[in-house]
TIDREN-610713 format. One line per 2 residues: their letters; for each residue x, y, z of N, C-alpha, C. Coordinates in pm, whole numbers, plus 32768, in hexadecimal, padded with zeros to 4 digits. Each point is the difference from the previous one (the first is absolute). Layout:
REM TIDREN-610713
a = X Y Z X Y Z X Y Z  ... .
END
This chain:
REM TIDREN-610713
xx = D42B D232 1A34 800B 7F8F 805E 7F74 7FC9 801A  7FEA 7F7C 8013 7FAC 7FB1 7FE4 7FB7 8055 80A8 .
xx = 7F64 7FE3 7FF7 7FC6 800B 8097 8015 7F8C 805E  8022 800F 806B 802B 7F84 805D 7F74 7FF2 804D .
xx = 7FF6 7F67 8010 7F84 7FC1 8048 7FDE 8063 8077  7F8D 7FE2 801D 7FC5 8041 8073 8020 7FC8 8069 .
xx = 804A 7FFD 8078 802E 7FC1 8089 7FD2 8039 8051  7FB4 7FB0 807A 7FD7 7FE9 808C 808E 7FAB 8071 .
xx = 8025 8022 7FC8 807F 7FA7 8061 8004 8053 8094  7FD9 7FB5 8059 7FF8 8022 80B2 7F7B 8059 7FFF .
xx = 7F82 7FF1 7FAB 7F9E 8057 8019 7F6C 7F8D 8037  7FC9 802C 8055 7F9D 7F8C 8045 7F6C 806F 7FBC .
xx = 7FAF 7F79 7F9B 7F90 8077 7FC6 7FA8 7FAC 801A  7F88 803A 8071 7F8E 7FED 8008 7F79 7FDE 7F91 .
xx = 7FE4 7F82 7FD2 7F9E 8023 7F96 7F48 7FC3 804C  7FD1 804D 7FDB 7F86 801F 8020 7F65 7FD0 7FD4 .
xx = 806C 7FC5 7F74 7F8B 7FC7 7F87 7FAB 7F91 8040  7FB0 8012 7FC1 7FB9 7F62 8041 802E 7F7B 7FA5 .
xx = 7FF5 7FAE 8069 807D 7F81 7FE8 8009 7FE1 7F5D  7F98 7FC2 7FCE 8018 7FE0 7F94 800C 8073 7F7E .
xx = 8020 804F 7FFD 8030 8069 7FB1 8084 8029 8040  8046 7FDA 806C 8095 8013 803B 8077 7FBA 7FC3 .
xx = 7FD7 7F87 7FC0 8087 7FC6 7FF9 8052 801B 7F83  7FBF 804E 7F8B 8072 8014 7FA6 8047 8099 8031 .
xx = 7FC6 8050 8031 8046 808C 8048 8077 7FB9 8055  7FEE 7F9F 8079 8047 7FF0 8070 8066 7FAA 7FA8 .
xx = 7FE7 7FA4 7F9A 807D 7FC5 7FCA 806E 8078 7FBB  7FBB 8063 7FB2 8034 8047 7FD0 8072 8047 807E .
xx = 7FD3 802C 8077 803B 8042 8041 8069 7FD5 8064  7FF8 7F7B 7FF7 8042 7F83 8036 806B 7FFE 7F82 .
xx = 8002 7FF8 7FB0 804B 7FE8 7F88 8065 808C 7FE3  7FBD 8067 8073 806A 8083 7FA6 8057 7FFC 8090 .
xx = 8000 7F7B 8071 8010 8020 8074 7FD0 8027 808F  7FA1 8028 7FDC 7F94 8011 8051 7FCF 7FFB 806F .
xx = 7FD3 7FAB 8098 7FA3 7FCD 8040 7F84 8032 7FEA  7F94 7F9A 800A 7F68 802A 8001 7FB6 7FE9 8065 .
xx = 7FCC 8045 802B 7F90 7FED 80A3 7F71 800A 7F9F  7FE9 7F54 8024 7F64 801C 7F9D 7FBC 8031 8066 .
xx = 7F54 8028 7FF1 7FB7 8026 805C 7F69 804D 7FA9  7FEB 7F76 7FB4 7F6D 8048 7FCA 7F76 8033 8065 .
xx = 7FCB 806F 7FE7 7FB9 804C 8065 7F7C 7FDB 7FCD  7FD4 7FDC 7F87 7F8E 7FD0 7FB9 8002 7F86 7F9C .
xx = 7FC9 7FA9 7FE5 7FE5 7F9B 7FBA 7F91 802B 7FAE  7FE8 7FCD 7F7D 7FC5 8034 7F99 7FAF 7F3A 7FF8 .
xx = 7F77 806C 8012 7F8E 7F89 7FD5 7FA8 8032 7FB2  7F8D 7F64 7FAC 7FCF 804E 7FD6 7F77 805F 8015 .
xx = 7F97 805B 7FD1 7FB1 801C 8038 7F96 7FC6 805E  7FA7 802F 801C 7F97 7FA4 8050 7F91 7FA3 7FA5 .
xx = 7FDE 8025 7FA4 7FB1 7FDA 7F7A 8028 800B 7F8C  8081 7F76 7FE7 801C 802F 7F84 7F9F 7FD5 7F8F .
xx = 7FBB 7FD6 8016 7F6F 8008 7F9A 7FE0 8063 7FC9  7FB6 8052 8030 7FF1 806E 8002 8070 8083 7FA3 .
xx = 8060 8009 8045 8074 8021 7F9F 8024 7FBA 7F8F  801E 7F7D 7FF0 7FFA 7FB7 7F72 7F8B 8020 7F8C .
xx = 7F9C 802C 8053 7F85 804A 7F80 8006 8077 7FEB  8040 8058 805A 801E 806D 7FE2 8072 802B 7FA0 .
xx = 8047 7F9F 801F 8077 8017 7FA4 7FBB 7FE1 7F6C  7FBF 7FAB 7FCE 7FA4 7FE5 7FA6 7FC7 8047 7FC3 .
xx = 7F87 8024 803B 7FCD 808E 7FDC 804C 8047 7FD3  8096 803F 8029 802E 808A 7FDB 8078 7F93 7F95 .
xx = 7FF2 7FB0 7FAD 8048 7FD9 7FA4 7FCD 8060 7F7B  7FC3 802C 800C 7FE3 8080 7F7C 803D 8093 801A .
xx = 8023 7FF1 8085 8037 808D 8037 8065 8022 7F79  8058 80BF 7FFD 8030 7FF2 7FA8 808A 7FFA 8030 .
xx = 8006 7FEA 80A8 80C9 7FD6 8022 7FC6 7FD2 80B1  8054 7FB7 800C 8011 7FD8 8089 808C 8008 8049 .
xx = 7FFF 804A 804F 80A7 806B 806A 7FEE 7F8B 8059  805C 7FD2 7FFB 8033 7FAE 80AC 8082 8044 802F .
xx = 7FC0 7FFA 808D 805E 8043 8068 8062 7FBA 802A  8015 7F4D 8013 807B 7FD9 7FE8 7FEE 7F97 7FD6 .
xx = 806C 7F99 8035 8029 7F7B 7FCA 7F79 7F94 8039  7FF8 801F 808B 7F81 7FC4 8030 7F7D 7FEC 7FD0 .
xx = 7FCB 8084 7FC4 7F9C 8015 7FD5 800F 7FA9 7F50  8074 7FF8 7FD7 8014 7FAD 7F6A 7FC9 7F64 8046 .
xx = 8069 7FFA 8055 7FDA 7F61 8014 7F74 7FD4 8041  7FD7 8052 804C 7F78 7FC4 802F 7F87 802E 7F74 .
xx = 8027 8080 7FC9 7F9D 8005 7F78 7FDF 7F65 7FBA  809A 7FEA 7FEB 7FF8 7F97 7FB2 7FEC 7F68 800B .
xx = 7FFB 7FE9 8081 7FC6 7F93 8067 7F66 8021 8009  7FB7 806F 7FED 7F68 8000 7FF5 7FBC 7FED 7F6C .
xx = 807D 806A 7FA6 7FAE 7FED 7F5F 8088 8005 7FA2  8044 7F83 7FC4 806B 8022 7FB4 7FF8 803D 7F8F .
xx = 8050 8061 7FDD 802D 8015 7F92 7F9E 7FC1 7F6A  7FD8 8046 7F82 7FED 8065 7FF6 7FE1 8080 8063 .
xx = 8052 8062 7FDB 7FAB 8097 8067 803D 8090 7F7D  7FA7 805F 8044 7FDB 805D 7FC4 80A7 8044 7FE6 .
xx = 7FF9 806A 7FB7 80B9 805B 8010 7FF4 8008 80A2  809C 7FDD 8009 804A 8015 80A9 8051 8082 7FF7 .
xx = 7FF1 803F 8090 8047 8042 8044 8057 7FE3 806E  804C 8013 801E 8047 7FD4 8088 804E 808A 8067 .
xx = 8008 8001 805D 8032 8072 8051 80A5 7FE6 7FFD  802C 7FC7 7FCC 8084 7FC6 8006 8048 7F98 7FD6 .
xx = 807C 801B 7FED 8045 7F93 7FBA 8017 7F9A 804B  7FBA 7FCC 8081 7FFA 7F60 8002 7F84 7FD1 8026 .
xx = 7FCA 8056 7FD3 7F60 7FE0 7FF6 8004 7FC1 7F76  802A 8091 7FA6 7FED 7F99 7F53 8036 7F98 7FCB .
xx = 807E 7FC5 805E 8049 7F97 7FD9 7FB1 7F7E 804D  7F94 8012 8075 7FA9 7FA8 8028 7FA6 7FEC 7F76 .
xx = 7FB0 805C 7FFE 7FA2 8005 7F7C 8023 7FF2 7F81  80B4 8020 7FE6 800F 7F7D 7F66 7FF6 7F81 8008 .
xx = 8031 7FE1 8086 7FFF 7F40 8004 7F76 7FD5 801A  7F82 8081 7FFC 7F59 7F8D 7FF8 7FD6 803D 7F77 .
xx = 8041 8067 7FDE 7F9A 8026 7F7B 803D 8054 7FB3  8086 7FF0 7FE7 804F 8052 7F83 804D 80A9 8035 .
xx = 805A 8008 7FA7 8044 8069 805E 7FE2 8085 7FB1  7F7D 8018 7FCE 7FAE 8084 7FB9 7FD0 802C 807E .
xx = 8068 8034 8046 7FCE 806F 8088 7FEA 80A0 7FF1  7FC8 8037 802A 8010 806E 8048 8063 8020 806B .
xx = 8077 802E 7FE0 802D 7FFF 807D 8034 80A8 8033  8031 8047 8059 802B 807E 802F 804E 8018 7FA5 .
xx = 8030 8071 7FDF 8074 8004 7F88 8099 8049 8079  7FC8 8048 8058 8050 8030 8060 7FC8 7FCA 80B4 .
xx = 803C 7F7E 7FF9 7FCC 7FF2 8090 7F93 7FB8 800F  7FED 7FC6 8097 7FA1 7FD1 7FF2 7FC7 802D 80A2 .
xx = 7F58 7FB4 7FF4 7FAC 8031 8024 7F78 804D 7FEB  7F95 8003 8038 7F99 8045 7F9E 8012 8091 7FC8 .
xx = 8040 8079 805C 802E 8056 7FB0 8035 7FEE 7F8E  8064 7FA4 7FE4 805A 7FFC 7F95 7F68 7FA2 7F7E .
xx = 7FE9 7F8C 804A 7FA3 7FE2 7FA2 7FA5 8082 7FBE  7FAA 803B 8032 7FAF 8061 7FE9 805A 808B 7FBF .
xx = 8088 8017 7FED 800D 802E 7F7F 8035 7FE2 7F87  7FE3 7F76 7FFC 800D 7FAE 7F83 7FC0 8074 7F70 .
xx = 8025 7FF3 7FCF 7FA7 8036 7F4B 7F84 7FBF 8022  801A 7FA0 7FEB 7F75 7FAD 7FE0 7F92 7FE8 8032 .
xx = 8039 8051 809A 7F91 7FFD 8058 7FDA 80C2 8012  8013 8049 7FAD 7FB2 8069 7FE7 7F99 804F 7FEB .
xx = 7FCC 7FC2 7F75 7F69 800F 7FEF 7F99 7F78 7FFB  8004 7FD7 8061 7FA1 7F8E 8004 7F6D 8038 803B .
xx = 7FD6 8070 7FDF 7F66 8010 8051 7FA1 7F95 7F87  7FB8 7FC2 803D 7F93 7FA7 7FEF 803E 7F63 7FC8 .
xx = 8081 7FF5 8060 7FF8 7F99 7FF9 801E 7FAD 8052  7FF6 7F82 8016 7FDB 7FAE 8068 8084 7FAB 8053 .
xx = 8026 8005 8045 80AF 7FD6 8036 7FBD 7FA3 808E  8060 7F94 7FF4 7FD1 7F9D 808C 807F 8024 8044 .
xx = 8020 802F 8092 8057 7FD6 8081 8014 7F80 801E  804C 7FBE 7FEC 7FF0 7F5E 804A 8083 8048 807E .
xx = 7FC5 7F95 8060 8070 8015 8052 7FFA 7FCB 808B  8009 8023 8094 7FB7 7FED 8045 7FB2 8034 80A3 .
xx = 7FF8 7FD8 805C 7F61 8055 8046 8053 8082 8017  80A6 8026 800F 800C 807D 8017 805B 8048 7F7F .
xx = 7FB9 8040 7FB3 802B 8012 7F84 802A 8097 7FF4  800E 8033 7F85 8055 8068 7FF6 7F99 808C 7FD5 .
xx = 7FC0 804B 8057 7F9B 8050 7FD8 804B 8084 7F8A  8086 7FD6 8009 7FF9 8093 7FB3 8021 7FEA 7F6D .
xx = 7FD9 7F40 8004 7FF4 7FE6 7F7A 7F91 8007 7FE7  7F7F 7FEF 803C 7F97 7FE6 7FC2 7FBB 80BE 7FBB .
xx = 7FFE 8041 8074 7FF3 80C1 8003 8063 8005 7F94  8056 7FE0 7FE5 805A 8059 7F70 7FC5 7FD3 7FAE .
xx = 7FA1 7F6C 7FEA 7FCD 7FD5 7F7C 7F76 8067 7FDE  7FC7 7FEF 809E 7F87 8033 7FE7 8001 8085 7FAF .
xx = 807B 8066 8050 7FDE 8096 7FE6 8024 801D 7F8E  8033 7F62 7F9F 7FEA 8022 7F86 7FB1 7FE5 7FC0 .
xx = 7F92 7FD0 8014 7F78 7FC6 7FC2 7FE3 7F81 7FEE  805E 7FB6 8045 7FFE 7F72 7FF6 7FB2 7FA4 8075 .
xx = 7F9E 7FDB 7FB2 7F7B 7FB6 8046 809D 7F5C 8060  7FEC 8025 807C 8072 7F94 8047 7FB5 7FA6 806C .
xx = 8015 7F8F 7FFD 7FE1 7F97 804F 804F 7FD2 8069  7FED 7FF8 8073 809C 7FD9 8047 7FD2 7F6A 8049 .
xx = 8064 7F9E 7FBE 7FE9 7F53 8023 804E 8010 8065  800F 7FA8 8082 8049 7F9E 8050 8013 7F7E 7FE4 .
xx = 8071 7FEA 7FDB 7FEE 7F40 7FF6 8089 7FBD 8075  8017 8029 804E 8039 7FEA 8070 7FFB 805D 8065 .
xx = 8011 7FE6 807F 8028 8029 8081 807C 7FEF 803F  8025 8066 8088 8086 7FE6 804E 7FB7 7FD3 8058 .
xx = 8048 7FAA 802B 7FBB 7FBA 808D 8078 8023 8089  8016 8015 8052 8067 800F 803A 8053 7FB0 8052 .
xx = 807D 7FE9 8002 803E 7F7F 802B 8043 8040 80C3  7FCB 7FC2 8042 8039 801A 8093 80A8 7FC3 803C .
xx = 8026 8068 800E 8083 8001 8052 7FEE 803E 808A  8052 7F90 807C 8023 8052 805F 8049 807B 7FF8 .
xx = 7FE6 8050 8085 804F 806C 7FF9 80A5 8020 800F  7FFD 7F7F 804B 8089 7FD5 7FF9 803D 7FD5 7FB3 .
xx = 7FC6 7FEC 7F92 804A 7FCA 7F81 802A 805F 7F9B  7F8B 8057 7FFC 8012 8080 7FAF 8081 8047 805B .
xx = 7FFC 8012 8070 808A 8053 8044 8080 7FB8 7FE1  8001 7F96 7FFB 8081 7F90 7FE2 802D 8011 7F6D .
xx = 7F97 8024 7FAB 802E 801B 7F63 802D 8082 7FE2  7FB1 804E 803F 8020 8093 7FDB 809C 803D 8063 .
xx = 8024 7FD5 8056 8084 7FCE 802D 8054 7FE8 7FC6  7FFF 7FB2 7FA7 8049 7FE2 7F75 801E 803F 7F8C .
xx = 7F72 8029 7FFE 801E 802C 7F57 8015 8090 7FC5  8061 800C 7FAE 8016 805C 7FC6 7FB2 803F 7F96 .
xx = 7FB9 7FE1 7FC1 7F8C 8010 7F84 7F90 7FD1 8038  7F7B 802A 7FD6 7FB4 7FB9 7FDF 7FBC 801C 7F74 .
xx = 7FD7 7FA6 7FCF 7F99 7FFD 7F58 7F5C 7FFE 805B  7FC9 804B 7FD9 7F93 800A 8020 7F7F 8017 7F9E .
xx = 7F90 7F99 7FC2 7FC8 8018 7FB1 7F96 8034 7FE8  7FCC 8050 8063 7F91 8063 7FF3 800A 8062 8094 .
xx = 7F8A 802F 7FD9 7FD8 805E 809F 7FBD 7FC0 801C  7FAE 7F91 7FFF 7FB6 7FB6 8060 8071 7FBF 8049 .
xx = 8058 7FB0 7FDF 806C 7FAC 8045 804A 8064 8047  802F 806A 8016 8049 8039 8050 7FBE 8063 803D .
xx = 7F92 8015 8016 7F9F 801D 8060 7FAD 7F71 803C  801E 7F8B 7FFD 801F 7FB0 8044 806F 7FB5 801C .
xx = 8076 803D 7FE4 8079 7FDD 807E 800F 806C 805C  7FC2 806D 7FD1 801D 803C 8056 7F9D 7FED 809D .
xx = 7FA7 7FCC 7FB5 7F93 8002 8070 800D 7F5C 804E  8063 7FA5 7FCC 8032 7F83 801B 806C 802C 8036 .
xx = 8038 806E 8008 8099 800C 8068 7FC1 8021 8092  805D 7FEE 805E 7FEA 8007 8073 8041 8097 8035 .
xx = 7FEA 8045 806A 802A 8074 7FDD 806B 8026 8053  8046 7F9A 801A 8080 7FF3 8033 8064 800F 7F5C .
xx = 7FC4 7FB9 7F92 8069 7FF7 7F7F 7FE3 8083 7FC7  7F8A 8064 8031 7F9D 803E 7F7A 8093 807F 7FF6 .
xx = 8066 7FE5 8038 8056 808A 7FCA 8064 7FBB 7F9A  801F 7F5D 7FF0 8042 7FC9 7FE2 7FDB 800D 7F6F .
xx = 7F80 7FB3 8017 7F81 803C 7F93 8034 8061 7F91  7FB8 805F 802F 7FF1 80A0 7F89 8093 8018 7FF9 .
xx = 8075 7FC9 8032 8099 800C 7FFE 801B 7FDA 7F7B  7FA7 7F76 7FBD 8010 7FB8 7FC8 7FF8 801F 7F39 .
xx = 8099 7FDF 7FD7 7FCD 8036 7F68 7FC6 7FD1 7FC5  7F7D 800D 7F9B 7F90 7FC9 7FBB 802C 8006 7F6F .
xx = 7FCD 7FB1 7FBF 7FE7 7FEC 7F83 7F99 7FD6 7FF1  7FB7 805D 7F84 7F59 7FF7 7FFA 7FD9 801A 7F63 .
xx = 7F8D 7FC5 7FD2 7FF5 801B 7F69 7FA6 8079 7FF7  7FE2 804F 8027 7FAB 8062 7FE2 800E 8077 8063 .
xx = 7FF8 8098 7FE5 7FE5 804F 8018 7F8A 8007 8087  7FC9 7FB9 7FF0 7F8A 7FEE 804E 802B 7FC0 806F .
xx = 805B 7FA3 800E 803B 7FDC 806B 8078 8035 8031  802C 8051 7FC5 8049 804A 8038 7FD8 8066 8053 .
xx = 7F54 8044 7FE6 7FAD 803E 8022 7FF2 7FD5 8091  7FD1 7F97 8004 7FF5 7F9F 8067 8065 7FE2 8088 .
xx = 8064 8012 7FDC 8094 7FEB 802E 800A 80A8 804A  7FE1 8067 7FB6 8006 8085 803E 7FB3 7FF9 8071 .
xx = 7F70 8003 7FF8 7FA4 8017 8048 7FFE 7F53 8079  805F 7FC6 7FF1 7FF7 7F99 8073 808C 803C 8064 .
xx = 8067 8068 7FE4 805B 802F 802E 8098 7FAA 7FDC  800F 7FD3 7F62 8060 7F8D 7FF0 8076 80A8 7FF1 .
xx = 8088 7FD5 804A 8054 8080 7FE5 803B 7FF4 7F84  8013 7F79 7FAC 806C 8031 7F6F 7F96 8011 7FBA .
xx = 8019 803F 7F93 7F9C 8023 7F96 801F 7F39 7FC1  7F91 7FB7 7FC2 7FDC 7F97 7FC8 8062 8002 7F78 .
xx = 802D 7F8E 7FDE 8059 7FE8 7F7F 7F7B 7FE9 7FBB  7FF1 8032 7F4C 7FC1 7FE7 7F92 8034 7FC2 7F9C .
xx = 800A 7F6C 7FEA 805A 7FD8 7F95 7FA4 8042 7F67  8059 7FF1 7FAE 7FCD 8070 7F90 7F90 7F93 7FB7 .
xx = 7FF0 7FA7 8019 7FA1 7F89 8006 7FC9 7FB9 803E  7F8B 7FD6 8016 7FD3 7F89 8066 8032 7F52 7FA0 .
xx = 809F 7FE2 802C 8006 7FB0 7FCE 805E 7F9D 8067  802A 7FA9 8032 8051 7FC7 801C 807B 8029 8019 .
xx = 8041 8003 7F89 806F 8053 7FB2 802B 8073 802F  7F92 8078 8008 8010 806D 8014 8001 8003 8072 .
xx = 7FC2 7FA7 8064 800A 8015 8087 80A0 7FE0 8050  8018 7F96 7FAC 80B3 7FFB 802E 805D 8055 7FFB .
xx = 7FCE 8039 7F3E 806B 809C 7FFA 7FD7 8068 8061  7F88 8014 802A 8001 8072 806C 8047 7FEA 8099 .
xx = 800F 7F7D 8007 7FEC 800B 807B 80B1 7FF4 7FFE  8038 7FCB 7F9C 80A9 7FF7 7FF8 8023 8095 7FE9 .
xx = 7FDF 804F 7FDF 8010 8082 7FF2 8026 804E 8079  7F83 7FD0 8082 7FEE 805E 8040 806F 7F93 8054 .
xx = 802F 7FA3 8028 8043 7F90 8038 804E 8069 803C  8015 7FF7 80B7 8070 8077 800E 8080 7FAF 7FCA .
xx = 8063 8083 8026 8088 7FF2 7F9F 7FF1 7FF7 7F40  7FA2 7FDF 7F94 7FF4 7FF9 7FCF 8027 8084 7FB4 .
xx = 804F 8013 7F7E 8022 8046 7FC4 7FA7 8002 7F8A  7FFD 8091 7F9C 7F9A 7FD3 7FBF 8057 7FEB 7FA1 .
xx = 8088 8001 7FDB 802A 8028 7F91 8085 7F56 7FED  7F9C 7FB0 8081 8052 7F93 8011 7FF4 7F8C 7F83 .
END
């Protein structure tokens, strides 16, 4: 029997993204049924000197691979220095589908998963001592990508070519959403260590009540140590896609064998 679509029907899901990276997720989730409570916690600009970074990126065009940490870091790379660039890496499968549409789809990508763990036990990223790998990405980046390159001998550079800037909500607004919603998508530990610190603490039980969906381990990390009570949904991808099948999965009443 064929797999049946993923359905949100009567589920209210909080998304978190910053605005302009929200609207193909929220159509998607609108489309399986859905409601969406937008509520981006950061806006993505670009650095303070992108001068400066545009020569840097330059310079390391002889590097022998350049890892971007996501979709952001593709598009502002490529708004400072297009395409030609050195072999790519990507932490994930919608990172590399950013980086085929500026410069071909010869990625590096996780073979199980994504994220820098999963990147960093690629094959290919094994024996690289003495050689030279660029981070693009941005000002709060992923340290346990850069330490896994190093402690293999790999001379590593770590770029910023964007920033989060943070977007202000009353407190009353944040209590009025989280009231509502049944899910939230949440795209890092910076963003949900600022809702949490944007809730008022009349909601903050409503809060950590609240089921998460998160792309990384690391934010799920995050989610422990802020006191969230469900353990965080991991779609088996950071993709769009995968975020609907997880979250229709866990949908109460939902059967799995439906």
């Amino acid at each position: 029997m064929p797999e049946q679509p993923a359905r949100l029907d009567g589920l209210t899901v909080l998304v978190a993204r910053p605005a302009a990276q929200a609207d193909a997720l929220c159509a998607l989730i609108e489309q399986a049924g859905g409601r969406v409570l937008r509520l981006p916690l950061f806006e993505i600009a670009p650095v303070a000197d992108p001068a400066v970074a545009a020569r840097q990126l330059q310079a390391a065009r002889s590097f022998d691979r350049w890892l971007f940490t996501s979709s952001n870091a593709v598009r502002h790379a490529a708004e400072l220095l297009p395409p030609p660039w050195p072999p790519l890496a990507s932490v994930g499968a919608m990172t590399a589908a950013t980086l085929a549409g500026f410069a071909g789809d010869n990625v590096l990508v996780p073979e199980d998963g994504d994220g820098a763990e999963a990147l960093l036990r690629h094959p290919a990223l094994q024996q690289i001592a003495g050689q030279r790998h660029l981070i693009v990405t941005g000002e709060q980046t992923l340290p346990r990508l850069e330490a896994g390159l190093r402690v293999r001998g790999a001379e590593v550079e770590v770029l910023a070519v964007y920033r989060r800037v943070a977007v202000e909500h009353a407190p009353e607004r944040i209590a009025e959403l989280l009231g509502q919603a049944n899910f939230a998508i949440i795209p890092s530990g910076e963003a949900l260590a600022r809702l949490a610190a944007l809730t008022p603490l009349a909601a903050q039980p409503r809060l950590q009540a609240l089921q998460l969906a998160v792309p990384s381990p690391r934010v799920v990390e995050t989610a422990r140590i802020l006191g969230f009570v469900h353990q965080p949904l991991l779609p088996q991808r950071v993709t769009d896609a995968a975020y609907l099948e997880v979250l229709s999965r866990h949908r109460p009443g939902h059967s799995p064998n439906a």
